[in-house]
C-alpha positions as CSV (number, residue, x, y, z in Angstrom):
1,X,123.7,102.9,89.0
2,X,123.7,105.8,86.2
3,X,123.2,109.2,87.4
4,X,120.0,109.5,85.4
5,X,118.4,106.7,87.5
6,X,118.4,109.1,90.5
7,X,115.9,111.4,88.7
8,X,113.5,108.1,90.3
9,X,113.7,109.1,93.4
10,X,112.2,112.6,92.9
11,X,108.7,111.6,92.5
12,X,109.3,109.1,95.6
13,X,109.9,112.1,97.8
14,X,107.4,114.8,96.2
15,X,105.0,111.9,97.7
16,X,105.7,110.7,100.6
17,X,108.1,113.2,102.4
18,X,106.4,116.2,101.7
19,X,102.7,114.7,101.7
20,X,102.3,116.0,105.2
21,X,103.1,119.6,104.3
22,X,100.8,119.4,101.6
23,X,97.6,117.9,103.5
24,X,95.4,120.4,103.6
25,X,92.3,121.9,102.1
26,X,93.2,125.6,101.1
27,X,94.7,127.0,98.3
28,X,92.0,125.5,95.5
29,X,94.4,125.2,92.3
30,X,92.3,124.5,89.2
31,X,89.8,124.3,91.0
32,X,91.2,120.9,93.5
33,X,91.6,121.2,96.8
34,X,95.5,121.9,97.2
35,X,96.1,117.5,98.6
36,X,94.3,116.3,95.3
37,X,96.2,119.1,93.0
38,X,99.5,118.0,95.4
39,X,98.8,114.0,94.6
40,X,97.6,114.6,90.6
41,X,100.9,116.9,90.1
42,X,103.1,114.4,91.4
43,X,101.0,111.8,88.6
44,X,101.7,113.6,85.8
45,X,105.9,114.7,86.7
46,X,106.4,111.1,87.8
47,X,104.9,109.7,84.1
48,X,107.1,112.9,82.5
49,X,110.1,111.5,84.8
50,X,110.0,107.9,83.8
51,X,110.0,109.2,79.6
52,X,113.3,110.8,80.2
53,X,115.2,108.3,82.4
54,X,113.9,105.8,79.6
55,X,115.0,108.7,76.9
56,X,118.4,109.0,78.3
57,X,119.5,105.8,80.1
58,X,122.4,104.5,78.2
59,X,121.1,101.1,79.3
60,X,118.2,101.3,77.3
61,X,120.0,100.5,73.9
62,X,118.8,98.3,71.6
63,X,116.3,95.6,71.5
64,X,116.0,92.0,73.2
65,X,114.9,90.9,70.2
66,X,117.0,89.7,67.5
């Protein structure tokens, strides 16, 4: 496994292992109760995650098609 394919594992744990210490109600960020801005954050860095291990994976050279 390339190094860059641990970067997947981040969003993994922003969700589920530090959910708990994110469920609750108080600070509103943007205006989202702190779970929902906790869950939405975690959205958008997993979809920014995935471009760069698709970016820089050295397996990701070249097409199927020939």
């Amino acid at each position: 496994m390339n190094a860059i394919k641990l970067l997947l594992w981040v969003p993994f744990i922003g969700f589920l292992v530090f959910l708990p210490y994110a469920n609750k109600i108080e600070p509103y960020i943007l205006g989202m109760p702190f779970l929902l801005f906790w869950v939405a954050f975690w959205m958008v860095m997993a979809s920014v995650i995935l471009m760069i291990v698709y970016k820089f994976d050295p397996d990701n050279k070249g097409s199927d098609l020939e």
